[in-house]
N, CA, C and O atoms as a GROMACS GRO file, in nm:
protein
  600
    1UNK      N    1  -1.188  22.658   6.247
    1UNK     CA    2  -1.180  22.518   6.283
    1UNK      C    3  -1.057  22.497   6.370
    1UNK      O    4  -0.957  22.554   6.327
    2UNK      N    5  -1.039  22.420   6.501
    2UNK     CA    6  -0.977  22.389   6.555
    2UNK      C    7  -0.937  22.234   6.513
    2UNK      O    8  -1.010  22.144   6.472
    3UNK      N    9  -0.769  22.237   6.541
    3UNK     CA   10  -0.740  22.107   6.467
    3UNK      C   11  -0.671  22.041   6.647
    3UNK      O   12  -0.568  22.093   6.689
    4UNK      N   13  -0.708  21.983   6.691
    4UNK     CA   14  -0.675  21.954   6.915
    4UNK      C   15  -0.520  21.932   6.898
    4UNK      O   16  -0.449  21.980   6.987
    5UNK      N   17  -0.450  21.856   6.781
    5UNK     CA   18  -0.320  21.814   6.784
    5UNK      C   19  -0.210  21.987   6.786
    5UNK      O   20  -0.101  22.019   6.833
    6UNK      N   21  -0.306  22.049   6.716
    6UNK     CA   22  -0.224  22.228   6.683
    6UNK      C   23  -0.227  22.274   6.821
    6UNK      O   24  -0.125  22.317   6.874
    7UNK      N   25  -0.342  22.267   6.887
    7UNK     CA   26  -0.385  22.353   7.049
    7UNK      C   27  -0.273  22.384   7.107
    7UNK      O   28  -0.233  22.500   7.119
    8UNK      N   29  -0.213  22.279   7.148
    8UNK     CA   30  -0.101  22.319   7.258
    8UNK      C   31   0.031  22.350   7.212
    8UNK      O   32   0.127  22.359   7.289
    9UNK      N   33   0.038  22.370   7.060
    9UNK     CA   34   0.143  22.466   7.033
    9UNK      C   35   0.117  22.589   6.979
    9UNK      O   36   0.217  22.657   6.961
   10UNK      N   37   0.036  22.626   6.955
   10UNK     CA   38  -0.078  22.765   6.949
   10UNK      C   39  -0.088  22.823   7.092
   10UNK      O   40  -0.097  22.942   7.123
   11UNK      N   41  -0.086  22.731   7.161
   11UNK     CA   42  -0.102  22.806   7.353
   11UNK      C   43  -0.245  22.867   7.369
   11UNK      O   44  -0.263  22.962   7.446
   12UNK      N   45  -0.332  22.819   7.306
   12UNK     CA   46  -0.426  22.813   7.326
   12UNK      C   47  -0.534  22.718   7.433
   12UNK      O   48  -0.494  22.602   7.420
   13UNK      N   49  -0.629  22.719   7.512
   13UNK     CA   50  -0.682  22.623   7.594
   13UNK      C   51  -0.823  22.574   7.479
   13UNK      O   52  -0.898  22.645   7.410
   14UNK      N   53  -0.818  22.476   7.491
   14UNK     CA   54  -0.932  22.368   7.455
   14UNK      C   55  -1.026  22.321   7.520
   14UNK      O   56  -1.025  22.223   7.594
   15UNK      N   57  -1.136  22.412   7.487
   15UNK     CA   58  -1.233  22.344   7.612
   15UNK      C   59  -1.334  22.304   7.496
   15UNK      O   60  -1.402  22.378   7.425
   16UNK      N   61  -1.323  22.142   7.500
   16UNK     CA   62  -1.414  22.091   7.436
   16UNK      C   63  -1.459  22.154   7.289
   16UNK      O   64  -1.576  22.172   7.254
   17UNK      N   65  -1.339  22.186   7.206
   17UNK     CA   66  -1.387  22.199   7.037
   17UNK      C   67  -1.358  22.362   7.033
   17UNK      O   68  -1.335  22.409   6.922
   18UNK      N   69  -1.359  22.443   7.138
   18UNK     CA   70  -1.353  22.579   7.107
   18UNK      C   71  -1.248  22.654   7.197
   18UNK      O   72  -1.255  22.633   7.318
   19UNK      N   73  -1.137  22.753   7.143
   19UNK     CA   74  -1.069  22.831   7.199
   19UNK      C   75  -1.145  22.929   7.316
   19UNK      O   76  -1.257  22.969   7.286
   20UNK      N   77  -1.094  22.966   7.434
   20UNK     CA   78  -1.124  23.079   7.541
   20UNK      C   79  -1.153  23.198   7.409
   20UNK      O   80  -1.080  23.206   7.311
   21UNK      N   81  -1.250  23.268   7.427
   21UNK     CA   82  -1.266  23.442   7.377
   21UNK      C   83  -1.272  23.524   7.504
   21UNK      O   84  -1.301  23.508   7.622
   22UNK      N   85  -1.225  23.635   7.406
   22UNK     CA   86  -1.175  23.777   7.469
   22UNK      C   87  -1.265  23.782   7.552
   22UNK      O   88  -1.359  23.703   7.552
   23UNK      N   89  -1.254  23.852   7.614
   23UNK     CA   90  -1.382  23.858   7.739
   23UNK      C   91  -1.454  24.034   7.708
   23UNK      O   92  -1.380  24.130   7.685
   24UNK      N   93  -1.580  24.044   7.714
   24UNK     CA   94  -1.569  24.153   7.656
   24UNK      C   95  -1.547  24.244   7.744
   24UNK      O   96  -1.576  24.215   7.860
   25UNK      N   97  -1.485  24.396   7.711
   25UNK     CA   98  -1.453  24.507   7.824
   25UNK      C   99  -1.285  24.455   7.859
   25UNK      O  100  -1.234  24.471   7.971
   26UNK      N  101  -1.220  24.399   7.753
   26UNK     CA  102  -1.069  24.383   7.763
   26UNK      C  103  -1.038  24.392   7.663
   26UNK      O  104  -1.108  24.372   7.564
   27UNK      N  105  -0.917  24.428   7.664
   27UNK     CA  106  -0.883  24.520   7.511
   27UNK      C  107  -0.807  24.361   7.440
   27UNK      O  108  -0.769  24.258   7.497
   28UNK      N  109  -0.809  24.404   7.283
   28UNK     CA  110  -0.758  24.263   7.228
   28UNK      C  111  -0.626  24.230   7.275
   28UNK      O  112  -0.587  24.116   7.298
   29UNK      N  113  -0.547  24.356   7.291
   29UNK     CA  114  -0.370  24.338   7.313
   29UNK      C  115  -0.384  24.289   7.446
   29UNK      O  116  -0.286  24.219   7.470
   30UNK      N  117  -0.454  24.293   7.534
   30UNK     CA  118  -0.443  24.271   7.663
   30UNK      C  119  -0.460  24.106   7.631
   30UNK      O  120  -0.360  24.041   7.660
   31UNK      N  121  -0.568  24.034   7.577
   31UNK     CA  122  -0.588  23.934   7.567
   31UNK      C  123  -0.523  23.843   7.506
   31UNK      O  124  -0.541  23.721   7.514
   32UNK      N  125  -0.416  23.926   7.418
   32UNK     CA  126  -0.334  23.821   7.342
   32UNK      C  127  -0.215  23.808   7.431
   32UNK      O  128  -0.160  23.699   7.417
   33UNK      N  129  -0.157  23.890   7.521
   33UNK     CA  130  -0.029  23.947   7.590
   33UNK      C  131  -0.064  23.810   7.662
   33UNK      O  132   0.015  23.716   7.650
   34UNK      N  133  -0.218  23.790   7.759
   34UNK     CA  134  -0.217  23.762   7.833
   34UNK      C  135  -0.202  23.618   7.753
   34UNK      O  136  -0.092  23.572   7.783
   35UNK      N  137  -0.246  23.563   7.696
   35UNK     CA  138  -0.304  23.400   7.622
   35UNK      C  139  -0.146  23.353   7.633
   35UNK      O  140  -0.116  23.262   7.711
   36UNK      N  141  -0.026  23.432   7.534
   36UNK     CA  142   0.127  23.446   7.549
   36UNK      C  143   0.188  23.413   7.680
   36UNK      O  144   0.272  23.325   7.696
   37UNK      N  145   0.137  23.491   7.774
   37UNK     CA  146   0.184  23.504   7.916
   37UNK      C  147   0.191  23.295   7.979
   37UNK      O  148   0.281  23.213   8.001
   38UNK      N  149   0.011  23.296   7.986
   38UNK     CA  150  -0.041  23.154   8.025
   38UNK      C  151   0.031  23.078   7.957
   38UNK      O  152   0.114  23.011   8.019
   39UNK      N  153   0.024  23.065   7.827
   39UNK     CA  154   0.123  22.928   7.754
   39UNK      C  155   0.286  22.923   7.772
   39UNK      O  156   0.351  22.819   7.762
   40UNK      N  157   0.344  23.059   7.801
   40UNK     CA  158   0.485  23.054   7.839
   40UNK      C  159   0.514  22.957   7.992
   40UNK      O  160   0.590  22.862   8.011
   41UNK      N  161   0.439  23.014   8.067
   41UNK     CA  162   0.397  22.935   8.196
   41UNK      C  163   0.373  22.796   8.196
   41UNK      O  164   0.436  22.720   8.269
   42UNK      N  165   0.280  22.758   8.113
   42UNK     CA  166   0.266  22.616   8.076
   42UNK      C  167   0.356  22.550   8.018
   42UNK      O  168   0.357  22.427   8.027
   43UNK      N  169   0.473  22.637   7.928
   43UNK     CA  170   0.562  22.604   7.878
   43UNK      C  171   0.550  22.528   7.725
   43UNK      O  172   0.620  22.442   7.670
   44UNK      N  173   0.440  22.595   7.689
   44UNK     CA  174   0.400  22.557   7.573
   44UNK      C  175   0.471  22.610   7.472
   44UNK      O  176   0.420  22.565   7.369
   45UNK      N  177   0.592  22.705   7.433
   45UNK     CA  178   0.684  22.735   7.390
   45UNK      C  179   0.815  22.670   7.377
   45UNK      O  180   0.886  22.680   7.277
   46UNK      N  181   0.855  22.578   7.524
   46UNK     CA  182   0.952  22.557   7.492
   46UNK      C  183   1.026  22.404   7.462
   46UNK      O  184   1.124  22.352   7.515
   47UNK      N  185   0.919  22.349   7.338
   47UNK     CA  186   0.995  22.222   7.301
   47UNK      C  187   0.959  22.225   7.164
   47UNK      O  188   0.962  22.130   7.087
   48UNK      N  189   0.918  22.364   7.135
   48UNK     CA  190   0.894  22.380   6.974
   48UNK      C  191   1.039  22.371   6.884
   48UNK      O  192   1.151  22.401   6.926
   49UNK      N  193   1.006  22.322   6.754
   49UNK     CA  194   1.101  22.318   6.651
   49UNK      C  195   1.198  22.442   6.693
   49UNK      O  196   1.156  22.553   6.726
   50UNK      N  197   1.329  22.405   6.686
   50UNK     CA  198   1.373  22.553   6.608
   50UNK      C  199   1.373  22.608   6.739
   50UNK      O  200   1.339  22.722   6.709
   51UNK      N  201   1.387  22.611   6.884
   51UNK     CA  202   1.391  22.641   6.981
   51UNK      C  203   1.546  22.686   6.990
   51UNK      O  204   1.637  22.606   6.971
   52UNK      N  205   1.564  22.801   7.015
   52UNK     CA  206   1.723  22.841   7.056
   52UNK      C  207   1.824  22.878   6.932
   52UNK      O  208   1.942  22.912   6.932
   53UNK      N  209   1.720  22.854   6.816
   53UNK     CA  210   1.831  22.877   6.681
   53UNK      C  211   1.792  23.009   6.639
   53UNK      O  212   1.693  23.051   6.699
   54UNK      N  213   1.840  23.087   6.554
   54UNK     CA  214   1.789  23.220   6.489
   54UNK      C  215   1.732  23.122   6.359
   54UNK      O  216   1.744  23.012   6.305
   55UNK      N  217   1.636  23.295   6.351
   55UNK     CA  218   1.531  23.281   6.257
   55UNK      C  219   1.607  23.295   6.110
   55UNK      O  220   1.685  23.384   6.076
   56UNK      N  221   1.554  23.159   6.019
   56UNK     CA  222   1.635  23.154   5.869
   56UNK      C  223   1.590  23.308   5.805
   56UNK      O  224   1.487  23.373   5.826
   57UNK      N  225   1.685  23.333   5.735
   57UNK     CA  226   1.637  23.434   5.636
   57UNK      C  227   1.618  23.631   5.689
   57UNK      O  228   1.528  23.714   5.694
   58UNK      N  229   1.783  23.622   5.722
   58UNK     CA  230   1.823  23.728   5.764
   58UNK      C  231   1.753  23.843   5.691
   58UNK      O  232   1.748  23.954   5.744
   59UNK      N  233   1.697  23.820   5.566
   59UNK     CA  234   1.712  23.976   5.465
   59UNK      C  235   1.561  24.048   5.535
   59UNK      O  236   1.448  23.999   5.538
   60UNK      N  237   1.607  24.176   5.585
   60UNK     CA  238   1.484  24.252   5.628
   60UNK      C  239   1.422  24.359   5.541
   60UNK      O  240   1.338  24.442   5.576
   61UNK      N  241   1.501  24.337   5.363
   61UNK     CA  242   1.411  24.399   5.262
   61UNK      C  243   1.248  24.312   5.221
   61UNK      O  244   1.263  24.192   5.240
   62UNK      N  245   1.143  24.337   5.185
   62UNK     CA  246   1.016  24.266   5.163
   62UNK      C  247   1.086  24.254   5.009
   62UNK      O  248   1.160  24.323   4.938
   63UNK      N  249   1.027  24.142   5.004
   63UNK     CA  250   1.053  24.106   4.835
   63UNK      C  251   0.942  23.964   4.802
   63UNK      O  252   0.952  23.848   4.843
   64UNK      N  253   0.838  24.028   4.713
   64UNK     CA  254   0.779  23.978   4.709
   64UNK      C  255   0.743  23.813   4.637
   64UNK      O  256   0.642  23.746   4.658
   65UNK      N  257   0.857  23.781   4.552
   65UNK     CA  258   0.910  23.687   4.486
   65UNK      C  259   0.964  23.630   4.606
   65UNK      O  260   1.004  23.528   4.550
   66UNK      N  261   1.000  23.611   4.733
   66UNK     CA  262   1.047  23.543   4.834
   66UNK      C  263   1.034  23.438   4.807
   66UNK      O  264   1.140  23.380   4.781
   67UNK      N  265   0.897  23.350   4.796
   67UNK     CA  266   0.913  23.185   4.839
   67UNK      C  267   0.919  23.116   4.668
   67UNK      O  268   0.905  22.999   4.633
   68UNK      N  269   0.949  23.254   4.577
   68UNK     CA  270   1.024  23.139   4.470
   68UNK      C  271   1.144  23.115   4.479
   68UNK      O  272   1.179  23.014   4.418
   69UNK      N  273   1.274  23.205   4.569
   69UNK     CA  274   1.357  23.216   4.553
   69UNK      C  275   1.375  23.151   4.646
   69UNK      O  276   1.477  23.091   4.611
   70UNK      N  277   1.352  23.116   4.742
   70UNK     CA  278   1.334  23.012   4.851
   70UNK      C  279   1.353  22.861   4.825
   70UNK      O  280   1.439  22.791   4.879
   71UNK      N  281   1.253  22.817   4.726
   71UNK     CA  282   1.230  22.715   4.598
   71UNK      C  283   1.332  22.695   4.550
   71UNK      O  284   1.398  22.591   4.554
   72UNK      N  285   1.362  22.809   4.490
   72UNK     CA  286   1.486  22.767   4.421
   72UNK      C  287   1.642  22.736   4.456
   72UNK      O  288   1.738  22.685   4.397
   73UNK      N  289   1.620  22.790   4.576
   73UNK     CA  290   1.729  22.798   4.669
   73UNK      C  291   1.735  22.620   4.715
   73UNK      O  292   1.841  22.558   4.727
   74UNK      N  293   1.613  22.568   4.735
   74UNK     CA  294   1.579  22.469   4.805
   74UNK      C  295   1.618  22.329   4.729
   74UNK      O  296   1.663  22.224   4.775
   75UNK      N  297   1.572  22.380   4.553
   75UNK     CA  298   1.587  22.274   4.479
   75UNK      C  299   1.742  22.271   4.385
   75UNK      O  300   1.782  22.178   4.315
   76UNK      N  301   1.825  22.430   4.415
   76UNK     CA  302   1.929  22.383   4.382
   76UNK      C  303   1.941  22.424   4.228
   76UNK      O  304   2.020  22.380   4.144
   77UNK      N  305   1.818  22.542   4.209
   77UNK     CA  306   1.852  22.607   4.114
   77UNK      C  307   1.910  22.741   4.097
   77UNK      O  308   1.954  22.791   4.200
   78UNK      N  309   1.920  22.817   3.978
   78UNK     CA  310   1.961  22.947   3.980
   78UNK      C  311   1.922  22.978   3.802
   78UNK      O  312   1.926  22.908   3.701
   79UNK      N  313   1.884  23.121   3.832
   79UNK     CA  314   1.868  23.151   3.742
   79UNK      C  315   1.959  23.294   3.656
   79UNK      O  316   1.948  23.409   3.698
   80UNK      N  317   2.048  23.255   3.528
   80UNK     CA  318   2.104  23.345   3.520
   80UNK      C  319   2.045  23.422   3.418
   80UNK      O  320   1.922  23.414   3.415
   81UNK      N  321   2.109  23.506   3.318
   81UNK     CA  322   2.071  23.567   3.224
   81UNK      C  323   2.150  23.516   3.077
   81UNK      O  324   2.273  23.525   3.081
   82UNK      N  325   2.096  23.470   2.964
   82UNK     CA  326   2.164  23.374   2.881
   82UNK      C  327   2.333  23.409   2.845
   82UNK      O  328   2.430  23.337   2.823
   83UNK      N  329   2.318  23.522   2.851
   83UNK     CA  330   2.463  23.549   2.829
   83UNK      C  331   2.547  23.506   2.950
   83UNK      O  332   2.655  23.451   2.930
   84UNK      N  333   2.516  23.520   3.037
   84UNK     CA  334   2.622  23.477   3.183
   84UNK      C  335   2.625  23.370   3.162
   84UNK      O  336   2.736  23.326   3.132
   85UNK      N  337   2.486  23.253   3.167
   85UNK     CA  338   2.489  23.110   3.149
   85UNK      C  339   2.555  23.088   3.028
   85UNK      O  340   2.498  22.996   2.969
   86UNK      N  341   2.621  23.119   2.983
   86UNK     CA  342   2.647  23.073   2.826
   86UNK      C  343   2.795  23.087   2.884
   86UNK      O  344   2.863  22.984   2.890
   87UNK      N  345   2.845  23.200   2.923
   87UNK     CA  346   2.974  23.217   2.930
   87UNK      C  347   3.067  23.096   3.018
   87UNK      O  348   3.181  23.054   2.997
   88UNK      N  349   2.961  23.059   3.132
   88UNK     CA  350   2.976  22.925   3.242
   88UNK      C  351   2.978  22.785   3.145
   88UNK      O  352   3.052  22.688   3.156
   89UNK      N  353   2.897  22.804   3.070
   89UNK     CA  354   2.875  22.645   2.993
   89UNK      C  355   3.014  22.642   2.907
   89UNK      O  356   3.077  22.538   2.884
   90UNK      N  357   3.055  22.782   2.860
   90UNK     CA  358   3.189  22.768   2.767
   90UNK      C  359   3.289  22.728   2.859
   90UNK      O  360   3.366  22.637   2.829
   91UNK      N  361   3.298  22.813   3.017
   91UNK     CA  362   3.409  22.790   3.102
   91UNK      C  363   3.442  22.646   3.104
   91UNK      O  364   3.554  22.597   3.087
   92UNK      N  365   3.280  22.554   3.138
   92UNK     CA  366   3.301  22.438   3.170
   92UNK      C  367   3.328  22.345   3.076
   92UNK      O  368   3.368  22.232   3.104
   93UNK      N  369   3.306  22.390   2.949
   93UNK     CA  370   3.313  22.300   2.789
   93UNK      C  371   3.478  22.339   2.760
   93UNK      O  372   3.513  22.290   2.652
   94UNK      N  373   3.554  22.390   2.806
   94UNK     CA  374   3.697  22.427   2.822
   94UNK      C  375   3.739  22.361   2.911
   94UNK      O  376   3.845  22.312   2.872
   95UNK      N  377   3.720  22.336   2.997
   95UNK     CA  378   3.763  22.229   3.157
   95UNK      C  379   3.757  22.090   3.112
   95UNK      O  380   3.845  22.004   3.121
   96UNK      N  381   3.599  22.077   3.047
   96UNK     CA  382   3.563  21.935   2.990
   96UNK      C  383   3.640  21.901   2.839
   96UNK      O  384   3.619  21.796   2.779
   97UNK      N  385   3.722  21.999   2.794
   97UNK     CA  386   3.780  21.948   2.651
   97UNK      C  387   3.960  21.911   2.743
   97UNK      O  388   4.029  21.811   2.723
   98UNK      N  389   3.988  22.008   2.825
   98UNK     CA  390   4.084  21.976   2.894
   98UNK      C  391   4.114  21.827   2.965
   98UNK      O  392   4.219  21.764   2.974
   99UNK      N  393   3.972  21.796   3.015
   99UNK     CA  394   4.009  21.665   3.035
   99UNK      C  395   3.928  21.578   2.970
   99UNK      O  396   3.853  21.497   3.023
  100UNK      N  397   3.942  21.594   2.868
  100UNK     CA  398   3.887  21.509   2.735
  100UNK      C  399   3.968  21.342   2.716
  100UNK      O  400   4.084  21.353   2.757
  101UNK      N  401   3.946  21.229   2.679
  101UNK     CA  402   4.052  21.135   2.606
  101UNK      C  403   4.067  21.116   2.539
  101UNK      O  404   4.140  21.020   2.515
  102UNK      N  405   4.006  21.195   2.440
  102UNK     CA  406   4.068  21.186   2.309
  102UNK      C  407   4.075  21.316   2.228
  102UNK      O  408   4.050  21.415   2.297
  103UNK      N  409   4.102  21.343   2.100
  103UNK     CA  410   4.118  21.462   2.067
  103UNK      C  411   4.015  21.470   1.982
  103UNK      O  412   4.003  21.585   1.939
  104UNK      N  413   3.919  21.378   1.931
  104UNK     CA  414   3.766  21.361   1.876
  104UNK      C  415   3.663  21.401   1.973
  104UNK      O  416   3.561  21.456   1.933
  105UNK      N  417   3.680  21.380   2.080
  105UNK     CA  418   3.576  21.450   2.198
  105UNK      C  419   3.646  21.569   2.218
  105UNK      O  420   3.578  21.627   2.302
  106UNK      N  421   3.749  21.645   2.189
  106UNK     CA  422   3.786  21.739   2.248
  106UNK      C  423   3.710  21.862   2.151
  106UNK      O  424   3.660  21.967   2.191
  107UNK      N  425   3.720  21.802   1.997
  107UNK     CA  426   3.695  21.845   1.879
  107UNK      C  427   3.539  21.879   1.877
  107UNK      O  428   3.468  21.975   1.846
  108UNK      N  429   3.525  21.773   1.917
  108UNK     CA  430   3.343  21.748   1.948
  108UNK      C  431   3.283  21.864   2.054
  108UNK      O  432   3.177  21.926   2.042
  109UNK      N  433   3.384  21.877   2.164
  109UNK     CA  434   3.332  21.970   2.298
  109UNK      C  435   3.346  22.102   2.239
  109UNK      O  436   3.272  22.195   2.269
  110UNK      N  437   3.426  22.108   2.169
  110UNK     CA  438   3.418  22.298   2.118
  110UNK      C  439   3.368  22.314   2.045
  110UNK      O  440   3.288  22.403   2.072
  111UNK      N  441   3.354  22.269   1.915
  111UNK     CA  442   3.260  22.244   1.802
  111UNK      C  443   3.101  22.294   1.856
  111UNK      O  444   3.019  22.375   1.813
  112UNK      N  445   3.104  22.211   1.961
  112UNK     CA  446   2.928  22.254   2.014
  112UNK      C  447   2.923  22.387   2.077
  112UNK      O  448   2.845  22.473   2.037
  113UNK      N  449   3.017  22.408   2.190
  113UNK     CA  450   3.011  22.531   2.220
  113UNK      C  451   2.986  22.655   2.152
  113UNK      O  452   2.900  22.742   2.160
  114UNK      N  453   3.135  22.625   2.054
  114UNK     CA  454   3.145  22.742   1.935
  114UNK      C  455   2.995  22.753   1.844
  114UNK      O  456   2.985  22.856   1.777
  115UNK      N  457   2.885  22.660   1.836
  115UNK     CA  458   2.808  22.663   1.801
  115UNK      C  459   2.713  22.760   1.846
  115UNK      O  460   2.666  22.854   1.781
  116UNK      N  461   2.684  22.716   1.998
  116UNK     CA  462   2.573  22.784   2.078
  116UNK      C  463   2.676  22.944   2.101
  116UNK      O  464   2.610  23.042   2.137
  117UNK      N  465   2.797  22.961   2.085
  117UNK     CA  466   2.837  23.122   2.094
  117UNK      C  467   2.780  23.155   1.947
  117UNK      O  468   2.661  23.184   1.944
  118UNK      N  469   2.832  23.154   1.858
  118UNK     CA  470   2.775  23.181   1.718
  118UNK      C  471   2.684  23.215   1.713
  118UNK      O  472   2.664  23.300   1.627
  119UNK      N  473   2.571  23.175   1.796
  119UNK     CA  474   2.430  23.167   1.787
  119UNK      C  475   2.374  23.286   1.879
  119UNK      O  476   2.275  23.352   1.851
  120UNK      N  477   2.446  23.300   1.982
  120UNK     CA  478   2.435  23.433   2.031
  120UNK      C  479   2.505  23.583   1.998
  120UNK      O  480   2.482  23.692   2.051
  121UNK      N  481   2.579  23.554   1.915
  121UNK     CA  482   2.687  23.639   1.882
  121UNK      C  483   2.590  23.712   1.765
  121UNK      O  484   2.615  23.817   1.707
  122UNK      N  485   2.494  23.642   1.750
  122UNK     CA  486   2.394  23.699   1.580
  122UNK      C  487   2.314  23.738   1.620
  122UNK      O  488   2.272  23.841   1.567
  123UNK      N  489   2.231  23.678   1.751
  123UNK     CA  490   2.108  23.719   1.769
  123UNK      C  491   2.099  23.741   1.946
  123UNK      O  492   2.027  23.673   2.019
  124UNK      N  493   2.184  23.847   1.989
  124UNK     CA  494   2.215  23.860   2.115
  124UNK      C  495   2.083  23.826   2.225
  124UNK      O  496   1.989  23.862   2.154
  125UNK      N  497   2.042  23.795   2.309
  125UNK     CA  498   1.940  23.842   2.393
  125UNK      C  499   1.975  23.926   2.478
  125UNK      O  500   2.092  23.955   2.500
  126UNK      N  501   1.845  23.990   2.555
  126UNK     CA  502   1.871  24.122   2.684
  126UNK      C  503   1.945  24.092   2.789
  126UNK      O  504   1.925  23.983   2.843
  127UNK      N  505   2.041  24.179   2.840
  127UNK     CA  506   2.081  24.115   2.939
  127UNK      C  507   2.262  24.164   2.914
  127UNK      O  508   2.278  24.234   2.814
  128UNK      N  509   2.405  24.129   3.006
  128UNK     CA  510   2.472  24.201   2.971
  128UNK      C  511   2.553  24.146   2.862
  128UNK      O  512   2.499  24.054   2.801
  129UNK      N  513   2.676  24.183   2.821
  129UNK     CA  514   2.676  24.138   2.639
  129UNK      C  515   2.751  23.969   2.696
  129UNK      O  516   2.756  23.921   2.809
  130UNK      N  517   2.798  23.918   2.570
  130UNK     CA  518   2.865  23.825   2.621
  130UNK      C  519   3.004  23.777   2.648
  130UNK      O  520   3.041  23.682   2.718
  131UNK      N  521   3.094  23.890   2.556
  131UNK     CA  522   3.187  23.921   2.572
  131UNK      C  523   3.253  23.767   2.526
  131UNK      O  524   3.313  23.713   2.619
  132UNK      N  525   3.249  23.700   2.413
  132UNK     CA  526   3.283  23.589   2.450
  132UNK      C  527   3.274  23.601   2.270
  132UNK      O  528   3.180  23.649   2.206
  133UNK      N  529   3.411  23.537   2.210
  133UNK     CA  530   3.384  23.466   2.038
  133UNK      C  531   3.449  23.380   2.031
  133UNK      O  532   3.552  23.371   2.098
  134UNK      N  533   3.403  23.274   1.933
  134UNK     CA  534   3.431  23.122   1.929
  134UNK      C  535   3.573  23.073   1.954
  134UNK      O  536   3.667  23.153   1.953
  135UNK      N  537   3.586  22.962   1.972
  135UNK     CA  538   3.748  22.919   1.991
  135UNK      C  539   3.785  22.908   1.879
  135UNK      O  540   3.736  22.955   1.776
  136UNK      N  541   3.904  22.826   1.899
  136UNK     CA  542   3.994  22.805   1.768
  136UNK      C  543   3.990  22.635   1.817
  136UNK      O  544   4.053  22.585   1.910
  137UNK      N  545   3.932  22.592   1.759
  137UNK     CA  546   3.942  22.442   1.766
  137UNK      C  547   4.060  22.367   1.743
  137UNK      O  548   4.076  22.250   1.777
  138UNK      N  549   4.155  22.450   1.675
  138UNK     CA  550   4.294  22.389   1.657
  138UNK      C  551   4.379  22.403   1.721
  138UNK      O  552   4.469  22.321   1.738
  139UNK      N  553   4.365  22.586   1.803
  139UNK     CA  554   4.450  22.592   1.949
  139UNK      C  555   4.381  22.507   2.038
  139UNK      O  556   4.465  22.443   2.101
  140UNK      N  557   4.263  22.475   2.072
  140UNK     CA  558   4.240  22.393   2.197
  140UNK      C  559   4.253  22.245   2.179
  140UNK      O  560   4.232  22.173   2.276
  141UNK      N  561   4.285  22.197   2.070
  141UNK     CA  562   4.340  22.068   2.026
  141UNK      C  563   4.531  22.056   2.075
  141UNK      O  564   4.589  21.976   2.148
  142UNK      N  565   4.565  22.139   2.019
  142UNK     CA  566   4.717  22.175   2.042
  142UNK      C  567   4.761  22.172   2.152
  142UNK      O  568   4.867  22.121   2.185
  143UNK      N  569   4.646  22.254   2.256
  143UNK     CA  570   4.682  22.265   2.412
  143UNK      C  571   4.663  22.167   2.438
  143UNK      O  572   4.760  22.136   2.507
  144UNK      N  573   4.558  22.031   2.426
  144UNK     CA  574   4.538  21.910   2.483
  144UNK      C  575   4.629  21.817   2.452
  144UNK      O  576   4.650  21.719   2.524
  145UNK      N  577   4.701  21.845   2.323
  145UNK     CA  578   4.796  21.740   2.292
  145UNK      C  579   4.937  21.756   2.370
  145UNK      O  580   5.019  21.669   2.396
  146UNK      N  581   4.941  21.913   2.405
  146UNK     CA  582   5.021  21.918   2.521
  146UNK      C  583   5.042  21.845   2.626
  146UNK      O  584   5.139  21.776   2.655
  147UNK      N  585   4.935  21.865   2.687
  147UNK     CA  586   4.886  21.816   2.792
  147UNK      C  587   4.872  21.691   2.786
  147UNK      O  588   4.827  21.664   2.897
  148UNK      N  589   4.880  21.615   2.739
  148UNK     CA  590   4.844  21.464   2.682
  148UNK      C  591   4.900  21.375   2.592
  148UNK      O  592   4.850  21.300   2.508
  149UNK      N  593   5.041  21.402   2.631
  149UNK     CA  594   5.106  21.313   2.534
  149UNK      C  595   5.100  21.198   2.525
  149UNK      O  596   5.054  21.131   2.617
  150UNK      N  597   5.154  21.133   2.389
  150UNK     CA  598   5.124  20.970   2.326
  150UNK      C  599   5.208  20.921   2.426
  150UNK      O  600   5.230  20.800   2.436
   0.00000   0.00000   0.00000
């Protein structure tokens, strides 16, 4: 099916509903070189998208998961392995008790953490270890009161 709005960036000619065919007694490469040739001429190449920029997506390994990682790239996800993600959620539940305002949310922010480590610390999943055991809720109270005097 020909769609007439695609034609002239395909570089193809439209004669009335159907593309030119090969002519027979010409080889296909000849016919495509040539179809290439005519639309460069016509200049049917050069007001396409993306004209003059390099092509996204340098990696010249095949990987067949490509357009999930693409996706995900797109929507701003990532995917780690629970132990890495776990170790990030503690980094950031340490940042977030740091700038805590009170010392009941601070109590509260490790409390949970130290929870979800506990929880991996028993029942590890695959993946590399976590290298990581619970806080001391009373040193990271201590450090905030440092940090935060009355």
């Amino acid at each position: 099916m020909i769609i007439p709005q695609l034609v002239p960036l395909c570089g193809l000619r439209h004669n009335g509903g159907m593309t030119e065919r090969k002519p027979p007694g010409v080889s296909f490469e000849s016919f495509v070189d040539k179809q290439i040739r005519d639309a460069e001429a016509r200049g049917d190449f050069s007001a396409l998208p993306g004209a003059g920029r390099p092509l996204t997506g340098d990696d010249t390994t095949y990987d067949e998961l490509w357009w999930i990682k693409q996706k995900m790239a797109r929507e701003g996800m990532s995917v780690l392995p629970p132990t890495l993600a776990l170790r990030k959620e503690a980094e950031d539940a340490l940042a977030a008790a740091s700038a805590a305002p009170s010392e009941r949310v601070v109590r509260k922010i490790i409390t949970e953490i130290n929870t979800k480590i506990r929880e991996m610390m028993f029942k590890p999943p695959p993946g590399p270890p976590l290298g990581l055991k619970p806080y001391d809720v009373e040193t990271v109270v201590q450090e905030w009161r440092e940090r935060h005097p009355s």
